[in-house]
C-alpha positions as CSV (number, residue, x, y, z in Angstrom):
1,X,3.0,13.6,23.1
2,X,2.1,13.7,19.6
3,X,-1.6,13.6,18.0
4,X,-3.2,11.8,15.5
5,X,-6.3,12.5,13.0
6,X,-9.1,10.0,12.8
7,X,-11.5,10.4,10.6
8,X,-14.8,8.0,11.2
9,X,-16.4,7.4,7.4
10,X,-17.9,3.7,8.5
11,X,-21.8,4.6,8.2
12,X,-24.1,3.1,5.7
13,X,-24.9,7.4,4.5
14,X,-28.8,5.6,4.5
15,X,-30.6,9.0,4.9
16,X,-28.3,10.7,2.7
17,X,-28.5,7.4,-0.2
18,X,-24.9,7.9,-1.1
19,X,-21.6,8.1,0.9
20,X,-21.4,11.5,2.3
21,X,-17.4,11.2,2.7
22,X,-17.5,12.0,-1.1
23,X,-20.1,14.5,-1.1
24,X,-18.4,18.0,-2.5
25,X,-17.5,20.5,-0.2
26,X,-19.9,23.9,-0.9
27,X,-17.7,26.2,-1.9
28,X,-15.4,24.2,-3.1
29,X,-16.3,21.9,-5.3
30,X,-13.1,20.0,-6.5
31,X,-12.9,18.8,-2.8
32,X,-14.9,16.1,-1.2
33,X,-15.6,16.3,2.8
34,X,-12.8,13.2,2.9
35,X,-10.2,15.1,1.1
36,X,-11.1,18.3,2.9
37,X,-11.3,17.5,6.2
38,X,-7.8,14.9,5.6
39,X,-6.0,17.8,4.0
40,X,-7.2,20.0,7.2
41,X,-5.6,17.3,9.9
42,X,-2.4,16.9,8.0
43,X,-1.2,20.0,8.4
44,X,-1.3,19.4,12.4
45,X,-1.4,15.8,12.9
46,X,1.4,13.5,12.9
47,X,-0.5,11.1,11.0
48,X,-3.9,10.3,10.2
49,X,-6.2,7.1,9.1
50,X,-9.7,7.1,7.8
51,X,-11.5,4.3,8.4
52,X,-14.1,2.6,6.7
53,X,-16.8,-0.1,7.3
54,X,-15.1,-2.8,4.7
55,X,-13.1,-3.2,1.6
56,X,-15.6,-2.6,-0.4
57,X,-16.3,1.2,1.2
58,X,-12.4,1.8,1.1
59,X,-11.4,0.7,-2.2
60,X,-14.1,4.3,-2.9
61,X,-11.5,6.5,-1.4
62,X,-8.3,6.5,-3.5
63,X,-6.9,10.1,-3.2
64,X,-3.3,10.7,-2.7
65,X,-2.5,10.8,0.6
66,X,-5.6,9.3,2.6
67,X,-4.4,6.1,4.6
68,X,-7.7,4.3,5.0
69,X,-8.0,1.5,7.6
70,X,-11.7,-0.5,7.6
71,X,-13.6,-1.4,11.3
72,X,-11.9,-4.3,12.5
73,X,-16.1,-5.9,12.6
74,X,-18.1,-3.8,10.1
75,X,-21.7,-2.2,11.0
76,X,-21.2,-2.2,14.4
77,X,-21.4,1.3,14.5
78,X,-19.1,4.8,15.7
79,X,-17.5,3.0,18.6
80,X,-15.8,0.8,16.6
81,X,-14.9,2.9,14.4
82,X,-12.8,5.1,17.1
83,X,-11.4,1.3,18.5
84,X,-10.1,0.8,14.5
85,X,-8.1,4.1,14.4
86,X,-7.0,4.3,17.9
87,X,-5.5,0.7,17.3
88,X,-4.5,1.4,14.0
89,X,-1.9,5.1,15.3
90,X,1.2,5.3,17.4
91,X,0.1,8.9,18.5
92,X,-0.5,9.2,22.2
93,X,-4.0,10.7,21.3
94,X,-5.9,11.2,18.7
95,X,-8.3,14.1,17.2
96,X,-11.5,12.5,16.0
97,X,-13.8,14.0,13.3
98,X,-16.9,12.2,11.6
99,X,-17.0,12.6,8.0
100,X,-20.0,14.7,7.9
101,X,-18.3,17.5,10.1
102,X,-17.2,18.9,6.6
103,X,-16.8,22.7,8.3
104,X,-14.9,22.1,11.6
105,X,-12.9,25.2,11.9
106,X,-9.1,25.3,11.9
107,X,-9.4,27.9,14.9
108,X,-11.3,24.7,17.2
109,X,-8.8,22.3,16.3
110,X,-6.1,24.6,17.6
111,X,-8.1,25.4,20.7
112,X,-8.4,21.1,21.5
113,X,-5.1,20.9,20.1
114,X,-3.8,23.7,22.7
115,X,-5.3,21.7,25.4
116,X,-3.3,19.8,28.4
117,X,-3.4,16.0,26.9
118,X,-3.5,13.6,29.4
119,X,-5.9,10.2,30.2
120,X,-9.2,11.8,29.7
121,X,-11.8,12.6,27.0
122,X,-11.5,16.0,26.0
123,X,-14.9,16.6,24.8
124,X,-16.7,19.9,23.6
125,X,-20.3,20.7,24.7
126,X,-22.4,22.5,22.8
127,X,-26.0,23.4,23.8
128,X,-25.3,21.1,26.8
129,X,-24.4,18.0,24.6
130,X,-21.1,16.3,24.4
131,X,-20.0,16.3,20.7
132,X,-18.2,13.0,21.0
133,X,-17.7,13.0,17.0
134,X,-15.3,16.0,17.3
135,X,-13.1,15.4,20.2
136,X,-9.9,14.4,21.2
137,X,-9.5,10.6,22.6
138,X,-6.4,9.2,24.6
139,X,-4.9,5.8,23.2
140,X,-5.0,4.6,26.6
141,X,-8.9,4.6,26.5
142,X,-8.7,1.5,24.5
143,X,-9.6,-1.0,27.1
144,X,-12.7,0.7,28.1
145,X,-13.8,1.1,24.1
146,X,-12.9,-2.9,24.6
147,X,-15.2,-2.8,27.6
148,X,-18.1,-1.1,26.0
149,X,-18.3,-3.0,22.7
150,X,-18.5,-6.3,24.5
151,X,-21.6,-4.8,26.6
152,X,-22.7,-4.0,23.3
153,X,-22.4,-0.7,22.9
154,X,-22.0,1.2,19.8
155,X,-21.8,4.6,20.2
156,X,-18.7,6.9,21.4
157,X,-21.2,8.4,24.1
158,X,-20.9,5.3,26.0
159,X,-17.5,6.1,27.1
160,X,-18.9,9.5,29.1
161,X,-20.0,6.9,31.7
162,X,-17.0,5.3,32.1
163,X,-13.6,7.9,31.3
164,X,-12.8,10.8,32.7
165,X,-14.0,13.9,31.1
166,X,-12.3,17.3,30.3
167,X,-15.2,19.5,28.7
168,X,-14.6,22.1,26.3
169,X,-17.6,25.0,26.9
170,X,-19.6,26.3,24.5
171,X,-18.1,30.2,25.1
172,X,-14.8,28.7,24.3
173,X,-16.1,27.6,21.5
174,X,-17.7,30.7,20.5
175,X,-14.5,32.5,20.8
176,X,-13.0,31.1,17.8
177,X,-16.3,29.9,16.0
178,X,-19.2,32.0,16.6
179,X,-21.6,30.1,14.8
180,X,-20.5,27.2,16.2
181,X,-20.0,25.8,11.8
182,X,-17.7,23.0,13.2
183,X,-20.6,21.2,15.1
184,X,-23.2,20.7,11.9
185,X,-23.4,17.5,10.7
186,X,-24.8,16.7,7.1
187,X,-27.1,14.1,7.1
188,X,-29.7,14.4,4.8
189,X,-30.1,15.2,0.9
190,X,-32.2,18.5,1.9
191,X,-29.5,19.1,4.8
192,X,-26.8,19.1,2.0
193,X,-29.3,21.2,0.0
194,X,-29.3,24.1,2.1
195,X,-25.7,24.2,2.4
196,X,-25.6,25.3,-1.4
């Protein structure tokens, strides 16, 4: 089986009021979350996408090396986003990251990496919530992402009620990233702030 990276950079960024895929990493500043986080799944993916809302939002990201797709219907939210990519790859699977994840740990994509791939979600939990934005998603899930977005449906958590579910615990987790950095999502200018 081989994996691919998706990286989900469709939002409007409306909290933040600027696209936070080109925010710059703290720390390093020559880096932007895209180019960080694409440079992070290349070295263990046998491929990866990012995909945008539209043209407009992908003609933004022009680094070397970033194959961006856009939603195949723009604003409809996450879900489509994951239906893009997982249309878009050959991989059997596929190792999802939103944009704003900018410190997901190398150390927790080798533990969901390491995992037994098979037809289910493999999902972490952390403080009881399924973090469907950093997970690993079959190919074969595509019909029921199908499913879902003709109910309506926007959001990956939809699938929970429908697929079958490997969970990743949060002591697992903790094992290779105590403070759990790979789960904090940047959303907001004062969020980004406090990073600094």
């Amino acid at each position: 089986m081989t994996i691919a990276g998706i990286l989900l950079a469709g939002g409007r960024s409306r909290r933040m009021g600027k696209d936070k895929a080109l925010l710059p990493l703290p720390g390093s500043e020559r880096l932007t979350f895209v180019e960080h986080l694409n440079a992070m799944l290349t070295t263990c993916c046998s491929e990866v996408v990012l995909v945008a809302r539209d043209a407009e939002q992908a003609a933004e990201y022009t680094f070397a090396g970033i194959h961006t797709i856009t939603d195949e219907a723009p604003d409809i939210g996450p879900l489509m986003g994951l239906y893009s990519g997982l249309q878009a790859i050959t991989a059997s699977h596929a190792l999802v990251i939103a944009v704003d994840m900018p410190f997901v740990q190398p150390a927790v994509v080798r533990l969901l990496l390491s995992q037994p791939l098979d037809d289910a979600l493999l999902v972490p939990v952390v403080n009881g919530f399924h973090q469907v934005l950093l997970a690993v998603y079959p190919r074969s899930i595509l019909p029921a992402v199908e499913e879902r977005l003709r109910a309506g449906r926007r959001d990956p958590r939809s699938l929970l009620e429908v697929a079958r579910v490997r969970s990743i615990d949060e002591a697992q987790l903790r094992a290779v990233d105590p403070q759990l950095r790979s789960f904090v999502n940047i959303n907001t200018p004062e969020e980004f702030a406090n990073l600094k």
